[in-house]
C-alpha positions in Angstrom: 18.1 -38.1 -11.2 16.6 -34.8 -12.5 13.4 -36.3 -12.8 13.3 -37.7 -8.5 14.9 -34.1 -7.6 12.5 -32.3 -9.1 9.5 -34.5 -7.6 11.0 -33.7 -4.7 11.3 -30.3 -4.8 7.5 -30.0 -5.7 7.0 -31.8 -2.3 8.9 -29.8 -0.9 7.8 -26.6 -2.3 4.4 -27.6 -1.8 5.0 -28.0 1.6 6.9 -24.7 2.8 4.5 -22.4 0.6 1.5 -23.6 2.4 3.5 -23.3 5.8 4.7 -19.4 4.8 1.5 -18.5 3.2 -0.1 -19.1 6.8 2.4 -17.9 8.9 2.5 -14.7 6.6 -1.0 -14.4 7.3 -1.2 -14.7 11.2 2.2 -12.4 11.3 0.3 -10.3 9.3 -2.8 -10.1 11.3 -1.2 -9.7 14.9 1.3 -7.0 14.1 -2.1 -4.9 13.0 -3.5 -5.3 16.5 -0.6 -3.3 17.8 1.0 -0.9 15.1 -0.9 2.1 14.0 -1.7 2.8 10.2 1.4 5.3 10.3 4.0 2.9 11.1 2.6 0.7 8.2 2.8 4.0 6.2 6.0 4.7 6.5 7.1 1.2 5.7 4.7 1.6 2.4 6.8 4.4 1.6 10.1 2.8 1.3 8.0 -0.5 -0.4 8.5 0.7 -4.1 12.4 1.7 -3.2 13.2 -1.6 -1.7 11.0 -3.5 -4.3 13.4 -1.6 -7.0 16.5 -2.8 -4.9 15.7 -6.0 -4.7 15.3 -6.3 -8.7 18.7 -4.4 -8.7 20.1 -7.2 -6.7 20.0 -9.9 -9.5 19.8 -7.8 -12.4 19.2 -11.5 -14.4 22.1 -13.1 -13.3 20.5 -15.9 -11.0 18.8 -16.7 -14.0 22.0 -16.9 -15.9 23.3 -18.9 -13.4 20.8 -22.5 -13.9 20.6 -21.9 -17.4 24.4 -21.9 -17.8 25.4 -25.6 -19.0 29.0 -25.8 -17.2 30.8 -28.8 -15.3 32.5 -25.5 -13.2 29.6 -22.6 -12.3 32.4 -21.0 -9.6 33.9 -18.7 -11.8 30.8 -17.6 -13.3 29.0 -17.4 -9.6 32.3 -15.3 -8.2 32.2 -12.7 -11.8 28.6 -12.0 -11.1 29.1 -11.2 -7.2 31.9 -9.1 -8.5 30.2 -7.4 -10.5 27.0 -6.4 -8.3 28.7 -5.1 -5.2 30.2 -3.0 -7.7 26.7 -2.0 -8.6 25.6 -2.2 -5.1 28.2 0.3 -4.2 27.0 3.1 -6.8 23.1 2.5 -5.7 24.1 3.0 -2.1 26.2 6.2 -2.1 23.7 7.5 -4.3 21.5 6.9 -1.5 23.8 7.5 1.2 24.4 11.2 0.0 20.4 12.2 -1.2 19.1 10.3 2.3 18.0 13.7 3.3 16.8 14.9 0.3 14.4 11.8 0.3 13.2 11.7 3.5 12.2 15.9 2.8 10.2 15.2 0.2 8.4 12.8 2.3 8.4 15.0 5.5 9.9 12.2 7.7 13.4 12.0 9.1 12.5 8.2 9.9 13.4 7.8 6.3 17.0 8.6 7.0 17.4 5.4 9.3 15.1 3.3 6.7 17.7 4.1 3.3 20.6 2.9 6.1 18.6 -0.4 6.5 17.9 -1.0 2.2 21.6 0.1 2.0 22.2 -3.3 4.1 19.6 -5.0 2.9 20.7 -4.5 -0.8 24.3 -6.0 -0.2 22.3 -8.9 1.9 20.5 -10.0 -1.0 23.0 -10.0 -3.9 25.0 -12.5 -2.0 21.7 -14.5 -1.2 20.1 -14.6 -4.9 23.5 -16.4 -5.8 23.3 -18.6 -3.3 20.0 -18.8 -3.9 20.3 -19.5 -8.0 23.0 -22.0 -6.9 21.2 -24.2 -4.7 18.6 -24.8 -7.3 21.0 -25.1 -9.9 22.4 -28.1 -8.5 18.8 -29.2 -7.6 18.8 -29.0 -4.0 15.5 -27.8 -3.9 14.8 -29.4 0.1 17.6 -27.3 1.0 16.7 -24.1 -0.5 12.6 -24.4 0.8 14.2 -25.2 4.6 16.1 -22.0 3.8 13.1 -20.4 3.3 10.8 -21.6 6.0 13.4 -21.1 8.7 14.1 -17.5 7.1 10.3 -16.7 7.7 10.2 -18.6 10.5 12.4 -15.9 12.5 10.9 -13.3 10.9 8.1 -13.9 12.2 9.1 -14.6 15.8 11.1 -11.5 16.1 8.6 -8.9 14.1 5.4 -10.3 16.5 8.1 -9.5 19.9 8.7 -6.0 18.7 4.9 -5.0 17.3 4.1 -6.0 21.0 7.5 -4.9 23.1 7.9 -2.2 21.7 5.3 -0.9 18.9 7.7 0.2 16.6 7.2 0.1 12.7 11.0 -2.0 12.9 9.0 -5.1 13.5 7.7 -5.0 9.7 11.8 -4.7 8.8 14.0 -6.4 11.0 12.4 -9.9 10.7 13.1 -9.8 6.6 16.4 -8.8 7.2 17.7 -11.8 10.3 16.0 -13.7 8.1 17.8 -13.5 5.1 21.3 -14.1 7.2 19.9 -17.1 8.4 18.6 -18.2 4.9 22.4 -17.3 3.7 24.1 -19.5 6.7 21.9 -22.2 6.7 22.6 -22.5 2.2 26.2 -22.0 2.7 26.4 -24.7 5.5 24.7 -27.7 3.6 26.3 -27.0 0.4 29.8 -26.0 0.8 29.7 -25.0 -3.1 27.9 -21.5 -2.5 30.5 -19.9 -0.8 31.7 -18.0 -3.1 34.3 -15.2 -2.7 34.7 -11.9 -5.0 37.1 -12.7 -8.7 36.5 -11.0 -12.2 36.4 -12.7 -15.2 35.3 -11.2 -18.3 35.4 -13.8 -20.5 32.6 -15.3 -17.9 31.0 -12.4 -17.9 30.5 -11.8 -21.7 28.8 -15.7 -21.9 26.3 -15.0 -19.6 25.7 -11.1 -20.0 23.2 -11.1 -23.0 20.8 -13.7 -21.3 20.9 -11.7 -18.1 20.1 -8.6 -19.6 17.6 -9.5 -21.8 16.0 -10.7 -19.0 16.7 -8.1 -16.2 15.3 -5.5 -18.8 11.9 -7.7 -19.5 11.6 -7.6 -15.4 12.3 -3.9 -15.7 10.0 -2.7 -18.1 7.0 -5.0 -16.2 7.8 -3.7 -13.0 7.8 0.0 -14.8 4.6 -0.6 -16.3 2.9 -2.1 -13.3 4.1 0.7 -11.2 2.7 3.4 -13.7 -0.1 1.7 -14.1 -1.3 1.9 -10.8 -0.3 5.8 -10.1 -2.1 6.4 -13.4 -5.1 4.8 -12.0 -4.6 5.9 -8.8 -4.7 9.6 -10.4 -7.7 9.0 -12.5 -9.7 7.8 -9.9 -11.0 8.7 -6.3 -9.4 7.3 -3.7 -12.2 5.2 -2.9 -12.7 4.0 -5.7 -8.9 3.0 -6.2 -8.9 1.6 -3.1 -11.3 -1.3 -4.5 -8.9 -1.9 -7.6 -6.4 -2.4 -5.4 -8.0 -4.2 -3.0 -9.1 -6.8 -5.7 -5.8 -6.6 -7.2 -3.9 -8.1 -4.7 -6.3 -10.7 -3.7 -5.6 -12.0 -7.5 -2.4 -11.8 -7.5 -2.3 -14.1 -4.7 -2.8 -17.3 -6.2 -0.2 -16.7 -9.0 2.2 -15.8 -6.6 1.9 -19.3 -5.0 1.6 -21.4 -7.5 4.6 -19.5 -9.2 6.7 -20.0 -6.5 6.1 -23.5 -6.5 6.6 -23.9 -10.2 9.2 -22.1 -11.3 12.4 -22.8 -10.0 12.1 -26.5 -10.6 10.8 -26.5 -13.6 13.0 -24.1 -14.7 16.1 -25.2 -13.1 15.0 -28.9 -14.7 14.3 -28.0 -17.6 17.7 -26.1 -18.2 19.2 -29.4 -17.4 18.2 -31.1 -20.5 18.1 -28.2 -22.7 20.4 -29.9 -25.5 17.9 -33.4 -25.3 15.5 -31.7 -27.5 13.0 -34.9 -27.4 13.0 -35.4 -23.8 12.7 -31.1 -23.9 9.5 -31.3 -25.7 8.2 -34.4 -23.7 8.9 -33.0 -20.3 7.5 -29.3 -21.2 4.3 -31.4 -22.7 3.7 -33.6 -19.4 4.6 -30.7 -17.1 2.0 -28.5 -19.2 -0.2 -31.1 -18.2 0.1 -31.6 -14.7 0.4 -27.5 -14.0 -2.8 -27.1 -16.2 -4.7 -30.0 -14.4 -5.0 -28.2 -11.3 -4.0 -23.8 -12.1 -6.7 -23.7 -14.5 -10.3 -24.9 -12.6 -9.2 -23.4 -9.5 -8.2 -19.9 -11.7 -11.9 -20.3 -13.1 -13.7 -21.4 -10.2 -12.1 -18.1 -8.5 -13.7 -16.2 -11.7 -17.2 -18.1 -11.3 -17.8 -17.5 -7.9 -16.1 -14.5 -6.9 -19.3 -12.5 -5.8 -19.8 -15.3 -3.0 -15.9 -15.7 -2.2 -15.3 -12.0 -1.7 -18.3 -10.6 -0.3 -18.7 -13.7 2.0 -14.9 -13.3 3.1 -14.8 -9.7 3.4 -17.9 -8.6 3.5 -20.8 -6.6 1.5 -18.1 -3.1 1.4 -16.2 -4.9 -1.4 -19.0 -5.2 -4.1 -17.2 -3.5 -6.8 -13.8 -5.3 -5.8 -15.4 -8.8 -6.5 -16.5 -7.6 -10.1 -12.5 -6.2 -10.8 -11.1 -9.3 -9.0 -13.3 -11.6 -11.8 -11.9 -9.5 -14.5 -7.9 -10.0 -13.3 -8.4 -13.7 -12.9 -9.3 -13.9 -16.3 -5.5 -12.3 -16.5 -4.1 -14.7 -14.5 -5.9 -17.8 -16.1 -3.9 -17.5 -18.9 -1.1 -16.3 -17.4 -0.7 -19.6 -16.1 -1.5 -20.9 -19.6 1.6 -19.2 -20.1 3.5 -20.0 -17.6 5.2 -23.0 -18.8 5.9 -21.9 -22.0 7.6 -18.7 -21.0 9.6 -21.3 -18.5 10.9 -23.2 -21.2 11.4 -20.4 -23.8 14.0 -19.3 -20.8 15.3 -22.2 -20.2 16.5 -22.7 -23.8 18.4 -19.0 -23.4 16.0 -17.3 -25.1 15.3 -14.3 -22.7 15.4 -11.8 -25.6 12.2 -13.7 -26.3 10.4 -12.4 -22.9 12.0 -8.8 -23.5 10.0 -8.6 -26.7 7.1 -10.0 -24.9 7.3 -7.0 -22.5 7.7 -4.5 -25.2 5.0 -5.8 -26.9 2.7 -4.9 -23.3 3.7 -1.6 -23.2 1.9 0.0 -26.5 -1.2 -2.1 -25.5 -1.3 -1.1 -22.1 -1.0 3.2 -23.2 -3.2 2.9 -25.4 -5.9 1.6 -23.2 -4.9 4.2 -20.9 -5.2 6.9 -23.4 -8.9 5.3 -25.2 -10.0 5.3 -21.2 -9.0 8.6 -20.3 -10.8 10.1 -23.1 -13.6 8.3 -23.4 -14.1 8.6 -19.3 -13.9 5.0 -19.0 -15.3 3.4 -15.3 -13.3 1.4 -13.3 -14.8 -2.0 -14.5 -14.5 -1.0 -18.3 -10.9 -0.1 -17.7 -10.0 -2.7 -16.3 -11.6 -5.4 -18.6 -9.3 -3.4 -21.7 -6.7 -3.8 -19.7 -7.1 -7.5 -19.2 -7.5 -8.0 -23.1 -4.3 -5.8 -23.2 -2.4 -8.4 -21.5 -3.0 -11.2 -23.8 -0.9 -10.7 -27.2 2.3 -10.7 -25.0 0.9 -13.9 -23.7 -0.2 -15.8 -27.0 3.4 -14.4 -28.4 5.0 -16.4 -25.6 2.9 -19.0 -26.7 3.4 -19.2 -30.0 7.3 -18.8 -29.7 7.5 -21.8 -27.3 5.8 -23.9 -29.3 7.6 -23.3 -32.8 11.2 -23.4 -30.8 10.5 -26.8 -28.7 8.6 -27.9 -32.3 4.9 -28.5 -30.6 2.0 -28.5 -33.3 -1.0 -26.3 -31.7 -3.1 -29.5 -31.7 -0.7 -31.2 -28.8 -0.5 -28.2 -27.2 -4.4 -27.7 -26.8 -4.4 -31.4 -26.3 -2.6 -31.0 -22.7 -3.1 -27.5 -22.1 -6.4 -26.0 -23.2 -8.3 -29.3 -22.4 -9.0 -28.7 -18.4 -10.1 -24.7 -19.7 -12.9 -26.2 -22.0 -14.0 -28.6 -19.6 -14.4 -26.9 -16.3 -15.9 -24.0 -18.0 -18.6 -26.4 -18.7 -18.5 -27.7 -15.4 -19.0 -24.5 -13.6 -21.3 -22.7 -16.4 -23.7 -26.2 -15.4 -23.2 -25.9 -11.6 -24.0 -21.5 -11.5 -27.5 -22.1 -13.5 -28.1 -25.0 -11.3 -27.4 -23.1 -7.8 -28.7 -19.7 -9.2 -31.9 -19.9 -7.0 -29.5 -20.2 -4.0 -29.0 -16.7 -2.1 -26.9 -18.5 0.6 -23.2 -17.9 -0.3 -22.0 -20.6 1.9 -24.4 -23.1 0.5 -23.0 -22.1 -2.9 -19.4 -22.2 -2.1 -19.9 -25.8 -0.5 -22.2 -27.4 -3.0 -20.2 -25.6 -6.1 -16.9 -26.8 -5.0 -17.6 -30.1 -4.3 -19.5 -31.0 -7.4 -17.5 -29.2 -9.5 -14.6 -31.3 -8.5 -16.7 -34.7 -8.5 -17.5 -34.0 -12.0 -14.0 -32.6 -13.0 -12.7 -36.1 -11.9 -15.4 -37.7 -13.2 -15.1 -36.6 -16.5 -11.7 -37.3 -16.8 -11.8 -40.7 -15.3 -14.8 -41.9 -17.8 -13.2 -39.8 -21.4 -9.3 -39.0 -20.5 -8.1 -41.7 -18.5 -4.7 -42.0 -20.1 -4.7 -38.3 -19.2 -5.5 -39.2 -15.8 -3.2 -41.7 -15.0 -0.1 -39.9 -16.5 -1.0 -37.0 -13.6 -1.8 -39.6 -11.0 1.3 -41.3 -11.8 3.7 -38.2 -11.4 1.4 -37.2 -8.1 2.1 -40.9 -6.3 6.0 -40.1 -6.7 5.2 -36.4 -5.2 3.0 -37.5 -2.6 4.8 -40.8 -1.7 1.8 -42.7 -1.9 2.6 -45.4 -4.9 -0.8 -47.1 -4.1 -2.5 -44.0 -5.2 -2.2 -45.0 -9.3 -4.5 -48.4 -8.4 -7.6 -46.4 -7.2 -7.3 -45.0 -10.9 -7.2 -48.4 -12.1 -4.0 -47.3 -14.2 
């Protein structure tokens, strides 16, 4: 049963990520056609704030919430809205009563009208991350990616109406918030279970507190230090300059935030299922490894390959310093999603105190870089490449602890995770000398990414085909095509 709902919800996933990633897009590029760069200003302005509130809203909980093993989660669910419309209230009449005070120090009385909205939005979204965190609990993952897609669905209907009706910089807010209303209905209507109603119970509360914290705090400290980081940046640098860090900054975060959203939930939520089954633990976290790895990893390093012709093809010849950052943040986010799974499973065994130290362990690494770069008067590039390597003992610690609690030798774990690194790297190091005479970057995109994935298949079809057919077995259940297995001959 967990094994078919979690297929499913991959489907699923799959499915309503590609579908929000391209409405987000087109909503994205018609609301510029008719707002000016102030209205998006004064939106970025609030960003940070409701960024902070919406960690505030869950504060770990959700979390808490799948990993608890409990035939009755109700209580549990009810303590925890309790408890954060408690918290709510604080956060908002601190707000409430500084609202002008605020919107001084930013010279705009708009901001007054935009801290009422958060103050909404912030009681919105603690009762929608429980709903949320139950839904995927109980493995209704179809239900929770409708949710979703219908959520951003009439976002973007109404925010497109009011960027041309009326021009006004509401369109980039009042979509997000209709939309998590209908998100919330639409939850609470298929699954009865997630209407939950407000009742304290410490004894709950203490069972599930540490977990939440721990991991609330690691979220905390990486939202702290990603914040900081950038103002640091922004201040050692010109603007222009900045602007290119940025710039190639969010382009790589893009493809973690996708596949992270696909991933995460279900594997966690599955995972925290059979938590106590610690042989079926270490099999699934091994195959999932596997199949996450198959795919994240050569489309992480053909992004780091070919960057030059990606970005300066896409966006033009203006971004020639962004294409060298972006090629030294995928390197970030290629082991990131080495990572991935095993910081999934160190959570889903309770550990979160695990992924605090993890985060305390960035901080020190991160300063000092800072500190060497500021006195040394390091570039932009150079900065950013120490940075990268800052990144990766709180990675390899995840690592390490994953494998010693779920009792994985190094050897199995290189077996199904390092394996598609190794070998697209020599796939893609073969294909850029072969193509380096080309100056045309389409030619190179084409002829790089279709041979690179001839021989990636290739390769694995001639030396790993037990490999092989383990992934193509687990993709025929999540595509619905059960023939697919006899083309590999499995």
């Amino acid at each position: 049963m967990v094994y078919k709902k979690s297929i499913s919800g991959i489907r699923w996933n799959l499915i309503i990520n590609i579908s929000i990633n391209i409405l987000q897009i087109l909503q994205i590029v018609i609301i510029s056609r008719y707002l000016n760069s102030s209205d998006f200003g004064i939106v970025g302005i609030v960003a940070p704030i409701l960024t902070a509130l919406l960690l505030m809203s869950d504060m770990g909980f959700g979390a808490a919430l799948i990993q608890k093993k409990t035939e009755n989660i109700y209580p549990y669910a009810s303590t925890i809205f309790t408890i954060m419309v408690f918290v709510s209230f604080i956060i908002s009449t601190f707000l409430f009563f500084y609202k002008e005070q605020i919107a001084n120090f930013y010279n705009d009385e708009r901001i007054i009208n935009l801290i009422y909205y958060l103050i909404i939005v912030l009681f919105l979204k603690i009762y929608s991350a429980i709903v949320t965190s139950l839904a995927i609990k109980e493995l209704e993952f179809q239900i929770e990616s409708v949710s979703r897609m219908l959520g951003i669905f009439i976002n973007f209907i109404i925010s497109i109406v009011l960027a041309i009706v009326y021009h006004t910089y509401w369109a980039l807010l009042t979509g997000y918030f209709i939309s998590t209303v209908v998100s919330i209905l639409y939850i609470n209507y298929k699954i009865p279970s997630t209407r939950i109603g407000m009742k304290f119970d410490l004894t709950k509360l203490k069972e599930i507190y540490k977990f939440a914290m721990s991991l609330f705090l690691a979220k905390v400290i990486y939202f702290t230090t990603k914040t900081g980081l950038g103002l640091v940046l922004a201040k050692l640098f010109p603007q222009n300059i900045y602007g290119q860090y940025y710039f190639a900054q969010r382009l790589s975060e893009y493809p973690q935030n996708f596949f992270g959203s696909l991933i995460n939930n279900i594997v966690f939520s599955s995972l925290s299922k059979i938590q106590s089954d610690k042989n079926r633990f270490k099999i699934r976290f091994l195959e999932i490894g596997m199949l996450v790895t198959f795919f994240i990893i050569p489309i992480n390093l053909y992004l780091i390959f070919f960057s030059k012709e990606i970005i300066l093809l896409i966006f033009g010849n203006k971004w020639v310093l962004a294409y060298q950052i972006f090629s030294y943040l995928m390197f970030f986010i290629l082991f990131s999603s080495i990572g991935m799974i095993p910081a999934i499973a160190i959570q889903a065994k309770g550990y979160s105190n695990i992924l605090l130290n993890a985060n305390y362990l960035r901080v020190p690494f991160v300063l000092i870089t800072l500190i060497i770069g500021y006195i040394f008067k390091f570039g932009i590039l150079k900065i950013t490449f120490f940075l990268v390597l800052s990144e990766l003992p709180p990675i390899f610690y995840l690592i390490y602890k994953a494998n010693k609690i779920i009792n994985v030798k190094f050897i199995q774990f290189a077996r199904y995770y390092l394996k598609p690194l190794a070998l697209m790297c020599l796939i893609l190091l073969l294909i850029k000398l072969i193509l380096s005479w080309v100056n045309n970057y389409i030619l190179v995109m084409l002829f790089s990414f279709i041979f690179s994935i001839i021989l990636y298949f290739l390769v694995y079809y001639i030396f790993f085909r037990n490999d092989l057919c383990k992934i193509t077995l687990v993709l025929s259940d999540i595509l619905k095509k059960p023939k697919l297995k006899d083309i590999i001959k499995c």
